[in-house]
C-alpha positions as CSV (number, residue, x, y, z in Angstrom):
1,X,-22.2,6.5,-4.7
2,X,-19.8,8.9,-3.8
3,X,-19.8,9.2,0.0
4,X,-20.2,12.6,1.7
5,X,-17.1,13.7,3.9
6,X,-18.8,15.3,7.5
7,X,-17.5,18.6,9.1
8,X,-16.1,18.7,12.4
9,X,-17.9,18.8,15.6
10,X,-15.3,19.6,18.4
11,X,-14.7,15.7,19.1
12,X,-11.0,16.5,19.8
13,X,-11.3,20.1,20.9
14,X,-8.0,21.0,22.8
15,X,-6.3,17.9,22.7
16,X,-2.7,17.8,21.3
17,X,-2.3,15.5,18.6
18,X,1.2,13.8,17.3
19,X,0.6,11.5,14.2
20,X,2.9,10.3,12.4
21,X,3.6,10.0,8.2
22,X,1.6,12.7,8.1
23,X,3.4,14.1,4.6
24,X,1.8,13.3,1.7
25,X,-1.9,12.2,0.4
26,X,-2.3,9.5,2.7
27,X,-4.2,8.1,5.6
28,X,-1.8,10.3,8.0
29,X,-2.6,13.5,6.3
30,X,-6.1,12.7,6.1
31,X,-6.2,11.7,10.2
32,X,-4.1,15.2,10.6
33,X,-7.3,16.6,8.7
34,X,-10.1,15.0,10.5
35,X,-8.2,15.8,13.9
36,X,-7.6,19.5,13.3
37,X,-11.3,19.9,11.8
38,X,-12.2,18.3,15.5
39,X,-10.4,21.0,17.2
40,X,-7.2,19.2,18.1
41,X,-3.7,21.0,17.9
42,X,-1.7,19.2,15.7
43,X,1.8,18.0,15.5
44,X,2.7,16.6,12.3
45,X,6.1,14.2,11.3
46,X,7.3,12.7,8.9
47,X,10.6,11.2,7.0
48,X,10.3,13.5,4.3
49,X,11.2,17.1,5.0
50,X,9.8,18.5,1.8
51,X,6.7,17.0,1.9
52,X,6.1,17.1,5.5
53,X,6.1,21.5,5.2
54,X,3.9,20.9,2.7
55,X,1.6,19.2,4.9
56,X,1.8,21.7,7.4
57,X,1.2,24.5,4.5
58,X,-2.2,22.9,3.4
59,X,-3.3,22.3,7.4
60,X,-2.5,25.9,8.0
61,X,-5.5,26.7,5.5
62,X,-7.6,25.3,7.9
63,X,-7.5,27.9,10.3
64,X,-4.7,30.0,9.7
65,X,-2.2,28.6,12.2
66,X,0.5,26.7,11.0
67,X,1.1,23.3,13.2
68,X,4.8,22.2,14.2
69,X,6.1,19.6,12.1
70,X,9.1,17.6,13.3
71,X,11.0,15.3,10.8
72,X,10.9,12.1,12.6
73,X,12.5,8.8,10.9
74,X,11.1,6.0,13.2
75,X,13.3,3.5,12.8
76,X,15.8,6.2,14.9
77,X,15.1,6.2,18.5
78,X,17.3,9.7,18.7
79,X,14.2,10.9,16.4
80,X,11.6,9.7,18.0
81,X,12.6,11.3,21.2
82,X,13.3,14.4,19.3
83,X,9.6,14.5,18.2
84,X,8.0,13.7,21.4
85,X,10.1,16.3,23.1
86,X,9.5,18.6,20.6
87,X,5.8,18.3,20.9
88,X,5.7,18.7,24.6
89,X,7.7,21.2,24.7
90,X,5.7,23.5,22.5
91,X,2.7,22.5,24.3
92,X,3.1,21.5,27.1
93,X,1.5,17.2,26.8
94,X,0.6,14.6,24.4
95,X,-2.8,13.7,24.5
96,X,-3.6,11.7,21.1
97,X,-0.7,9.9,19.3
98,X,-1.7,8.4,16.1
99,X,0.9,5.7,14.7
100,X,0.8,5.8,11.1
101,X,4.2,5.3,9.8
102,X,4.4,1.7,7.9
103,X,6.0,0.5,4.5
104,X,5.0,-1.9,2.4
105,X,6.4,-3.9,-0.2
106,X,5.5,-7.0,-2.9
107,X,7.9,-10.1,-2.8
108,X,7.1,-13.9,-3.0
109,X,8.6,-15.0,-0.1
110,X,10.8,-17.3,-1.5
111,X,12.4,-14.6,-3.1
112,X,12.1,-11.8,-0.7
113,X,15.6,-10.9,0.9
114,X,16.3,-10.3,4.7
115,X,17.2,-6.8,3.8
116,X,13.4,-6.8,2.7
117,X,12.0,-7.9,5.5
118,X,14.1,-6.2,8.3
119,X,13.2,-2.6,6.1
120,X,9.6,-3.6,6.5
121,X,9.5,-5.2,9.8
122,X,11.4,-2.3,11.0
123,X,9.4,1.3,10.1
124,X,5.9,-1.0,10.3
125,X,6.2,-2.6,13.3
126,X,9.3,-1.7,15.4
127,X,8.7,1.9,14.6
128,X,5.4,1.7,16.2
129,X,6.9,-0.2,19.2
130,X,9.4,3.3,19.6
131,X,6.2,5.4,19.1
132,X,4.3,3.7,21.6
133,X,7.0,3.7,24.3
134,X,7.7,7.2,23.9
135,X,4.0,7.9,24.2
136,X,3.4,6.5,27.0
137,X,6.2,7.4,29.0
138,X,4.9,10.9,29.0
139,X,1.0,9.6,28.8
140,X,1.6,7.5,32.4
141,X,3.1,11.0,34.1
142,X,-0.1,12.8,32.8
143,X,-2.5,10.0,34.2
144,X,-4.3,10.0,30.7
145,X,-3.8,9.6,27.1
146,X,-4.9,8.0,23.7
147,X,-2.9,5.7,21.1
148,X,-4.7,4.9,17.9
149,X,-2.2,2.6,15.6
150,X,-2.6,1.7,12.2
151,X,-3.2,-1.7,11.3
152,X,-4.4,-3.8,8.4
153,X,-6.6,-6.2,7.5
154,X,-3.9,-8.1,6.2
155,X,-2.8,-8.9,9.9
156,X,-5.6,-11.7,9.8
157,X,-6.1,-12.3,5.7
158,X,-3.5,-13.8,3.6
159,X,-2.3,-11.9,0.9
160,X,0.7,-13.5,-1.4
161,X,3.1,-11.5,-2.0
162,X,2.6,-9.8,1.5
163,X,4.4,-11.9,4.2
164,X,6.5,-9.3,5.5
165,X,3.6,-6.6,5.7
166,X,1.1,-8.9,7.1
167,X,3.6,-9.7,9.7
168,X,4.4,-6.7,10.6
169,X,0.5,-5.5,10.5
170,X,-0.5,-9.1,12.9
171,X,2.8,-7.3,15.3
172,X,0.9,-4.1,15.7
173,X,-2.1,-6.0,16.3
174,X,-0.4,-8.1,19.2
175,X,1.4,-5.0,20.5
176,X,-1.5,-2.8,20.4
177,X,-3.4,-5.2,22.6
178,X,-0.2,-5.9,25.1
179,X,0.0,-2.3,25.6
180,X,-3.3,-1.9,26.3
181,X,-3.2,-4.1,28.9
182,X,0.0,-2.6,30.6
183,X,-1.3,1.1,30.0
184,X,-5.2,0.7,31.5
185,X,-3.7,1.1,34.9
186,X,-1.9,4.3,34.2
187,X,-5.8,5.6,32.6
188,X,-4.4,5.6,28.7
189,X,-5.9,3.7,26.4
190,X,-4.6,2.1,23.5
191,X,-6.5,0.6,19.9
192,X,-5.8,0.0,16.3
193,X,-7.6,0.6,13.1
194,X,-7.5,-1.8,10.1
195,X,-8.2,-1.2,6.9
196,X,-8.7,-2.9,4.0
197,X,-8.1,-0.6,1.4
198,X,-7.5,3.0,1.1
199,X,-6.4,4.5,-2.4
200,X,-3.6,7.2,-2.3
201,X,-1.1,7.7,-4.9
202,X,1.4,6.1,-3.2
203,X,-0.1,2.7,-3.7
204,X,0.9,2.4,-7.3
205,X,4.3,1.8,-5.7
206,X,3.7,-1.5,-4.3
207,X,0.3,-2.1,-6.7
208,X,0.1,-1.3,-10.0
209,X,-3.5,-0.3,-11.6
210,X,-4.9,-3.8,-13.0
211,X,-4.5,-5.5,-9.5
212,X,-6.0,-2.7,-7.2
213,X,-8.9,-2.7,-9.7
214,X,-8.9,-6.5,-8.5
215,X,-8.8,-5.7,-4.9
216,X,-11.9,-2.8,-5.2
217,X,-14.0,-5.1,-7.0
218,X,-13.6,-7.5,-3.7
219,X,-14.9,-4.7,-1.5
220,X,-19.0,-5.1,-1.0
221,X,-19.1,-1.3,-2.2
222,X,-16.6,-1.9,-5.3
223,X,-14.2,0.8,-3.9
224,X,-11.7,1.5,-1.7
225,X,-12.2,3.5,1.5
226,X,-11.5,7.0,1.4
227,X,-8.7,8.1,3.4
228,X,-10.8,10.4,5.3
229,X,-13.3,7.5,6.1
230,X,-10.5,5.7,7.9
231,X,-9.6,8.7,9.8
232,X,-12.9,9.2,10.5
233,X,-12.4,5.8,12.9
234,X,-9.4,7.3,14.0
235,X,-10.9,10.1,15.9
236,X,-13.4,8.1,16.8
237,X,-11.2,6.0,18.9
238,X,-9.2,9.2,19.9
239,X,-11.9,10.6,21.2
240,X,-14.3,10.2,24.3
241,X,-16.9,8.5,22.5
242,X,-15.1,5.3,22.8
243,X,-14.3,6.0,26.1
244,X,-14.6,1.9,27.0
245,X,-12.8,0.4,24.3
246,X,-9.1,-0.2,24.9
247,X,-6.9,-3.8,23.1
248,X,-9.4,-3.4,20.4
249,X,-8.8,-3.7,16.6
250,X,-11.4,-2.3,14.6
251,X,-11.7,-3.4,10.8
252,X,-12.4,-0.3,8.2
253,X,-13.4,-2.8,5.5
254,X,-16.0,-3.5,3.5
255,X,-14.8,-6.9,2.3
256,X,-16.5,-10.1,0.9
257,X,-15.9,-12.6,3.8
């Protein structure tokens, strides 16, 4: 069955949003989506210029306003800054920031190379780690604030051919529960979704068509999420209705145990 995507119902209303990897077809788009039809402003990045004013073209259908849209490489700290500034300085705080940015990859890990690993470890894990501390720094002055990172299922199920990506996905599980703990004083909280699979084009990259057949027929539904069913969690923990949770990691799966 062919599940029903909901309209919005002002979860978010006011609340500026940064997410990041927003370009594209995939989960960050889609959270950009879901947040926007909440009633969030929006501030979209991404590493890929051409795609990312694409993005901000189709969101500007939504209700005629186009959102800013920073390029932002997150492995570059000079970046990173540049987007955070840029977004308070067009208005005026960050309330929501949504870490999407990851890469993935498929090596045996007897033949995966440092270069490999460092690339993934790097824009999936580190780049959240830059995120995050840029976040908060400007979340603790406010008193207030969300951070919702991406995860995976992956960072507590074995995968071959996924060391690096699992690593890095376990990292942002770790980190998103150490921040939480340091940022509950300073009233921001911080959580992680983690899905299992989510079907964008840019999957074939790392999966080609036989082996994410595999992987949907594993799922209890025999498909793959969505992408706006994952970011349907994600402004769920962005917004007030999970007021309590903070350190969690909540699974978007439908996966035989």
């Amino acid at each position: 069955m062919t599940p029903i995507e909901p309209g919005g119902h002002a979860l978010l209303l006011g609340k500026v949003v940064v997410v990041t990897a927003a370009a594209g077809t995939g989960i960050g788009f889609a959270t950009a989506k879901r947040c926007a039809e909440e009633g969030a402003v929006v501030v979209i990045s991404d590493a890929h210029e051409r795609r990312l004013s694409e993005a901000a073209e189709r969101l500007s259908e939504l209700d005629g306003v186009r959102p800013l849209a920073v390029p932002c490489n997150v492995t570059v700290e000079s970046e990173v800054e540049g987007l955070f500034d840029a977004a308070a300085a067009e208005h005026g705080r960050i309330d929501v920031m949504v870490n999407n940015a990851g890469l993935g990859g498929n090596a045996p890990l007897v033949d995966m190379t440092d270069e490999q690993w460092h690339q993934v470890l790097d824009v999936t894990l580190t780049g959240t780690f830059r995120c995050t501390r840029a976040a908060l720094r400007r979340m603790y002055g406010q008193g207030e604030g969300v951070i919702v990172n991406n995860s995976s299922v992956l960072g507590w199920r074995a995968q071959a051919g996924q060391a690096h990506y699992a690593a890095a996905k376990a990292g942002v599980m770790a980190l998103t529960r150490c921040a939480a703990a340091e940022a509950a004083p300073h009233g921001v909280r911080v959580n992680a979704v983690a899905p299992s699979l989510a079907i964008h084009p840019f999957l074939n990259k790392v999966f080609p068509d036989d082996e994410l057949a595999k992987l949907k027929e594993q799922e209890l539904f025999h498909r793959s999420a969505e992408t706006w069913e994952v970011a349907n969690v994600i402004v769920f923990l962005a917004s007030q209705y999970s007021s309590y949770l903070s350190g969690e990691i909540v699974s978007v799966s439908s996966q035989h145990p």
